[in-house]
Structure formats: structure tokens, C-alpha cells
C-alpha positions as CSV (number, residue, x, y, z in Angstrom):
1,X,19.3,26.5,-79.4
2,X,20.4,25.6,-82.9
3,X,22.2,29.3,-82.7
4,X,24.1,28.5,-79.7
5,X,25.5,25.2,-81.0
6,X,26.8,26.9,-84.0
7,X,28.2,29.6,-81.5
8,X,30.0,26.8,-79.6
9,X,31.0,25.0,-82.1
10,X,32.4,27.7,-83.7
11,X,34.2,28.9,-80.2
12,X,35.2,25.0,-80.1
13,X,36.9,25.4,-83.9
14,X,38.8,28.2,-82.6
15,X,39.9,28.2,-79.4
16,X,40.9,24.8,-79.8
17,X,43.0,22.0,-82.2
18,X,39.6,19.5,-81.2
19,X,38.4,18.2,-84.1
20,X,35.0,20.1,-84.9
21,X,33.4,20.3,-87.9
22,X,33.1,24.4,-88.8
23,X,30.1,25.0,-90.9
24,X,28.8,28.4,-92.6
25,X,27.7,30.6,-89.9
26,X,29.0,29.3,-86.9
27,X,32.2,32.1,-86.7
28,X,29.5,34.5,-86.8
29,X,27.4,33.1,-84.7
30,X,30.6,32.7,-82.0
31,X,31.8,35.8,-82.2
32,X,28.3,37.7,-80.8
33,X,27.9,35.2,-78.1
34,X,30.6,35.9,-75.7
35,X,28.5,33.1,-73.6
36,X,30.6,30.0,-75.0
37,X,33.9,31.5,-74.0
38,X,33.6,30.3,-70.6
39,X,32.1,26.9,-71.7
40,X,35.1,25.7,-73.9
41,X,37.2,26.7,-70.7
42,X,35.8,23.9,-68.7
43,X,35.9,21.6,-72.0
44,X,40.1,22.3,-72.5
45,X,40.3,22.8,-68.4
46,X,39.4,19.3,-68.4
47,X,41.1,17.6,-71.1
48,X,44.6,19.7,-70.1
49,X,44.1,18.7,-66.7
50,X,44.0,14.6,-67.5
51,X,48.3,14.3,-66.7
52,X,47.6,15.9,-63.4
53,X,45.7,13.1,-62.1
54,X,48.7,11.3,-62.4
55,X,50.2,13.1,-59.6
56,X,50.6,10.4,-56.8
57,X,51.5,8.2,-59.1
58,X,54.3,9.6,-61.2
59,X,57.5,12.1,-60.4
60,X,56.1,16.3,-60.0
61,X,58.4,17.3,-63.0
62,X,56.9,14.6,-65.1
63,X,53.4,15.3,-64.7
64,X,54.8,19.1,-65.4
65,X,55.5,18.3,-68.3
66,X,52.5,16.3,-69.6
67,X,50.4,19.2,-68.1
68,X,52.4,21.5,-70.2
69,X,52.1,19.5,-73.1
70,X,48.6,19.1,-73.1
71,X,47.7,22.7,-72.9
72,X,49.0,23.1,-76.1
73,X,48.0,20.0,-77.4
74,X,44.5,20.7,-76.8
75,X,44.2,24.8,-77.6
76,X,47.4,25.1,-80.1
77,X,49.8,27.6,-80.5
78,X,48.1,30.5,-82.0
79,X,47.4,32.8,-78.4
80,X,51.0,32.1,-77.8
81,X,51.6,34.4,-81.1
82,X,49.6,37.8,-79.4
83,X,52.1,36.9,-76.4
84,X,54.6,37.2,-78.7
85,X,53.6,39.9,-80.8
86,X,52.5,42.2,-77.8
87,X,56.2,41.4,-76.3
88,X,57.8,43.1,-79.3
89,X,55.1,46.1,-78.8
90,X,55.9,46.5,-75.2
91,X,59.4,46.6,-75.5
92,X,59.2,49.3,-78.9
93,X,59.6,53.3,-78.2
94,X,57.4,54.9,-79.6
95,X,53.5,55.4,-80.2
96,X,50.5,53.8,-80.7
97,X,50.7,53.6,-84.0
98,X,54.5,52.8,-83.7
99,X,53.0,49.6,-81.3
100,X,50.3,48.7,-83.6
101,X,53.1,48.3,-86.7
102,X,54.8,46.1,-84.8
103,X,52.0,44.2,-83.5
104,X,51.4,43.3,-87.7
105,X,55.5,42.8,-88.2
106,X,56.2,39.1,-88.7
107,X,60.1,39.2,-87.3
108,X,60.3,37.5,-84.1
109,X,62.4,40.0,-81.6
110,X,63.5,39.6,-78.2
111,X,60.7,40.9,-76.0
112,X,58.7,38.2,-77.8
113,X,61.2,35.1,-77.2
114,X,61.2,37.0,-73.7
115,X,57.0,37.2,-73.2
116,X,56.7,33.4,-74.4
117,X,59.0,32.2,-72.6
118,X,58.2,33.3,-69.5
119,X,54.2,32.3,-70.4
120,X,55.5,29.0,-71.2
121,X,57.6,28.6,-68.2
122,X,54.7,30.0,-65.7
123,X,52.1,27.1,-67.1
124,X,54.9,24.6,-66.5
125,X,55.4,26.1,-63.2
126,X,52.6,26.0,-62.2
127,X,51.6,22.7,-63.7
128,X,54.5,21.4,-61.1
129,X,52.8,23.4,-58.2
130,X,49.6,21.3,-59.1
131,X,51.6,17.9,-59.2
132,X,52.2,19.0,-55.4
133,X,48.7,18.8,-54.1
134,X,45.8,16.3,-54.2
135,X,45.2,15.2,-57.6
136,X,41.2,16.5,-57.2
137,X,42.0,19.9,-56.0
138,X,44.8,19.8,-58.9
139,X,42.3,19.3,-61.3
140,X,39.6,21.8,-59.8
141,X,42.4,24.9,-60.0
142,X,43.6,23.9,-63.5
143,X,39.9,23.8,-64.7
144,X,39.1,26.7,-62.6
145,X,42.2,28.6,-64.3
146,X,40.8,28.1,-67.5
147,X,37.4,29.1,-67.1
148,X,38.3,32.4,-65.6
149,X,41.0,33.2,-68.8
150,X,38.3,32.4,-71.4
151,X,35.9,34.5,-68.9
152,X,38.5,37.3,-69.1
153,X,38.0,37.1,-73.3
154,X,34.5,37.3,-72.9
155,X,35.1,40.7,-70.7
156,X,36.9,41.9,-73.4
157,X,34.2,41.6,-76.0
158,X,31.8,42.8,-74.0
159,X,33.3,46.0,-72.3
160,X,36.7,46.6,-74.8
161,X,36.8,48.7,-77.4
162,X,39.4,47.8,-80.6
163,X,42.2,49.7,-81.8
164,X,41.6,48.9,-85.1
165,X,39.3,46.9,-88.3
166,X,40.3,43.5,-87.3
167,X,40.3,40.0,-85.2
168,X,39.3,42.3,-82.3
169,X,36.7,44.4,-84.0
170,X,35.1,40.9,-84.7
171,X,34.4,40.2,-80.9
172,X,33.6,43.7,-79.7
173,X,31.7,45.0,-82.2
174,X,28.0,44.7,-81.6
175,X,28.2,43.1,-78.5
176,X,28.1,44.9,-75.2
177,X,28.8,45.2,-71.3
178,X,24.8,43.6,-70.5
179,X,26.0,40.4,-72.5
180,X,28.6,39.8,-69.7
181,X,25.9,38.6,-67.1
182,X,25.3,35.0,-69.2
183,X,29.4,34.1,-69.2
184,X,30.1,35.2,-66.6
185,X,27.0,33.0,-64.6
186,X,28.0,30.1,-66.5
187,X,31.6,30.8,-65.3
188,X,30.4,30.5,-61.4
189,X,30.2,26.8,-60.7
190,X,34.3,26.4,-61.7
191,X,34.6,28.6,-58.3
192,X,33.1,25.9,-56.5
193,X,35.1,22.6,-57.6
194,X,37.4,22.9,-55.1
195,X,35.1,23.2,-51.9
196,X,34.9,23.7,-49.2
197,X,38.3,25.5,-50.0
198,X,38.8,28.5,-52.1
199,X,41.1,27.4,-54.5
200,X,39.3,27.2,-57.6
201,X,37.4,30.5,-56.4
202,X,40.4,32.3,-56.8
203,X,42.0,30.3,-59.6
204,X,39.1,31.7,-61.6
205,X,39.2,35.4,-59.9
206,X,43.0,35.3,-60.5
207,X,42.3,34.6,-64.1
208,X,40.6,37.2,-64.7
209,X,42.7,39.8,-63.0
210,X,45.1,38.5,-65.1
211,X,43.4,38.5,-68.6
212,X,42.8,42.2,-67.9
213,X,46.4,43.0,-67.5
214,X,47.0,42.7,-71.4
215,X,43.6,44.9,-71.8
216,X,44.4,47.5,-69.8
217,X,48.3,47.8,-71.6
218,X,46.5,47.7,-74.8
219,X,44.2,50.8,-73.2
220,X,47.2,52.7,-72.7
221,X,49.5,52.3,-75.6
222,X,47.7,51.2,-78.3
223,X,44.6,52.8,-77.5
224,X,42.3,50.0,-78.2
225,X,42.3,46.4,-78.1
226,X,43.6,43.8,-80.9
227,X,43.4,39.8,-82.1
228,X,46.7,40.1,-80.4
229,X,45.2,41.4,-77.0
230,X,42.9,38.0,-76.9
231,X,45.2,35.9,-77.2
232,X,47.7,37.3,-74.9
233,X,44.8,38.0,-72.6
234,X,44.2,34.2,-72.5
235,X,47.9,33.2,-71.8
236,X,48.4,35.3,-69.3
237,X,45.0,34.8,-67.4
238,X,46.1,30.7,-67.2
239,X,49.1,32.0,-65.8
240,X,47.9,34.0,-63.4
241,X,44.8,31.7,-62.1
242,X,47.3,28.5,-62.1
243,X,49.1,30.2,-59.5
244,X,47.0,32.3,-57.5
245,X,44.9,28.5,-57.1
246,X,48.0,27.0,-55.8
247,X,48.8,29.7,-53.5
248,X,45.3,29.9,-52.3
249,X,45.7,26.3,-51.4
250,X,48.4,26.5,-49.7
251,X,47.1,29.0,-47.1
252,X,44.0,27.5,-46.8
């Protein structure tokens, strides 16, 4: 028990601007227990999601925004920089180790103002799509969003193999695919907060198709994951879940 606290609050320290006291051994302890991923997702699912409760009560745009806001008020800014580095990288001719030097170049270029931009813009999006429907079921995809994107990091330390000695080496070395089956249980109930409709069922599916799009790129052309993979991998799975929730929703 004492293990997984560490582990959590470790996961809490940095996946998160919450103000946790780190102490020696929980990064260690954090990084081989994939199992907390999905448990800080319903902690920042639920905190990001306050504005949206809101939502009869205020204008859509506005509870947009404070959605928006609170995203990155609660987990920072620092997955928004794998967005932005693995923009640069996608956009670059050349090879993997062409991808991987400018995955480790500070210069912002455009396919990195492009990728964050357009990561930003879905969240807000979607954040208005939410302000559209009953402040509950709002709620229940949002959480359900980010359960499945922390699930989909979790996949990645258990199953992905890095490119390179780094942040990503941290997560998927010595931890592998039989250490999915805890996450990935603890993810289940987010499916349900929506019921009897889907929506947060596929909110958290949808999240996790989408954290894999940056992990199967990263197979391709940089032949390995990085730190730059998670964090993108997260971004892109809220995007992605936030959506396919509402959508879900509205064909229900």
C-alpha cells in the first residue's frame, strides 16, 4: 500500500500543477506502476470538468472557455510541448533520426504552432459541445475523456517500446503488456457514468483510439516511442474522447 501512494503521488506530481508533496522514491515508484495513470484521470477529469456544471446557467462559449482554462489549470502546459515537438517532426523530410533531432530542437516551427493549435482549439470545441447537453452527462464524457487518454499512456508503457535513453525509456522499461489488466480495470467504471447511455463508454474508447494515433506515428518514423510521444498521446486522446462522447450523445 505504502508503494502505491508513493506511485500516485508521484503520478499526481507529474501529471498535474496539484500541489503534492514529491518525496524520494515516489518517481520511481510511478513510473513501474502504469496502474495510477488511469486514477489521476478521474482526479483532473473531475476538477476540469467543475465550469461545465455551469452550463444551464451561463452562455456555451463561456463555460468553453472555463473548461478550457481549467484543463490547463489543473494538468499544465508540459504535454502541450510533445504536441508541439512531434508537429515539427511530422512535418520534417527526412529519417528517423532526422525526426528524433528535431524532436530535441528547442525552435518553435510551424507544424508545432499548427499541432497546438489545433489541440487547443479541439478541447475548446469540444468543451462548447459539452456546454450543449445536460450538465451530468457533460461531466460524465469530460471525466470519461480523461480516463481513457491517461489509460492510453498506461498502454504505452506497457506494450511500447522507446526510441531512445530517455523520458520514454522511464515508462516502458521493465514494465510490460500483463501490467495493462490493473489500469485498464480501474479505467472501466468511467464507461459507466453516463448510463444508461453510452457516452462516457465511448468517451473513454475514443480516448484511447486516439492516444494510440501518436504511438503508432512514432512506430513508423521514429521507430520507437519518446517523452514527446506521452505527452502528445495524452492531448490528443482528450481530443478525441471529448468528441467521440458528444457525438455518441447525440445519436443516442
Amino acid at each position: 500500500m505504502t508503494r502505491s501512494l508513493c506511485a500516485l503521488r508521484g503520478a499526481v506530481a507529474f501529471l498535474t500543477r496539484l500541489p503534492v508533496g514529491s518525496r524520494e522514491g515516489d518517481w520511481e515508484a510511478f513510473r513501474e506502476t502504469p496502474a495510477v495513470f488511469p486514477v489521476v484521470g478521474f482526479v483532473v477529469g473531475a476538477l476540469a470538468a467543475l465550469p461545465l456544471l455551469a452550463g444551464p446557467a451561463l452562455p456555451a462559449p463561456t463555460v468553453a472557455l472555463g473548461y478550457l482554462l481549467a484543463v490547463y489549470l489543473v494538468t499544465g502546459i508540459h504535454h502541450l510541448d510533445g504536441v508541439a515537438d512531434l508537429g515539427d517532426a511530422l512535418v520534417v523530410h527526412g529519417d528517423a533520426d532526422r525526426r528524433r533531432e528535431v524532436l530535441k530542437d528547442t525552435t518553435t516551427g510551424v507544424g508545432a504552432l499548427l499541432a497546438v493549435s489545433v489541440t487547443v482549439a479541439g478541447v475548446g470545441l469540444g468543451g462548447l459541445s459539452l456546454a450543449g447537453v445536460p450538465a451530468l452527462v457533460a461531466v460524465g464524457v469530460a471525466v470519461a475523456a480523461e480516463v481513457g487518454a491517461k489509460l492510453g499512456m498506461a498502454a504505452l508503457s506497457c506494450f511500447a517500446t522507446a526510441a531512445h535513453e530517455g523520458m520514454g525509456s522511464s515508462f516502458t522499461d521493465g514494465v510490460g503488456p500483463a501490467a495493462f489488466a490493473l489500469p485498464a480495470a480501474l479505467a472501466v467504471p468511467a464507461a459507466a457514468l453516463t448510463w444508461p447511455t453510452p457516452a462516457a463508454a465511448v468517451a473513454l474508447c475514443g480516448a484511447l483510439g486516439g492516444a494510440g494515433i501518436p504511438w503508432l506515428w512514432a512506430r513508423w518514423r521514429l521507430e520507437g516511442v519518446t517523452g514527446d510521444v506521452f505527452g502528445a498521446a495524452n492531448e490528443l486522446g482528450r481530443v478525441a474522447g471529448l468528441h467521440a462522447g458528444v457525438i455518441a450523445w447525440t445519436l443516442s
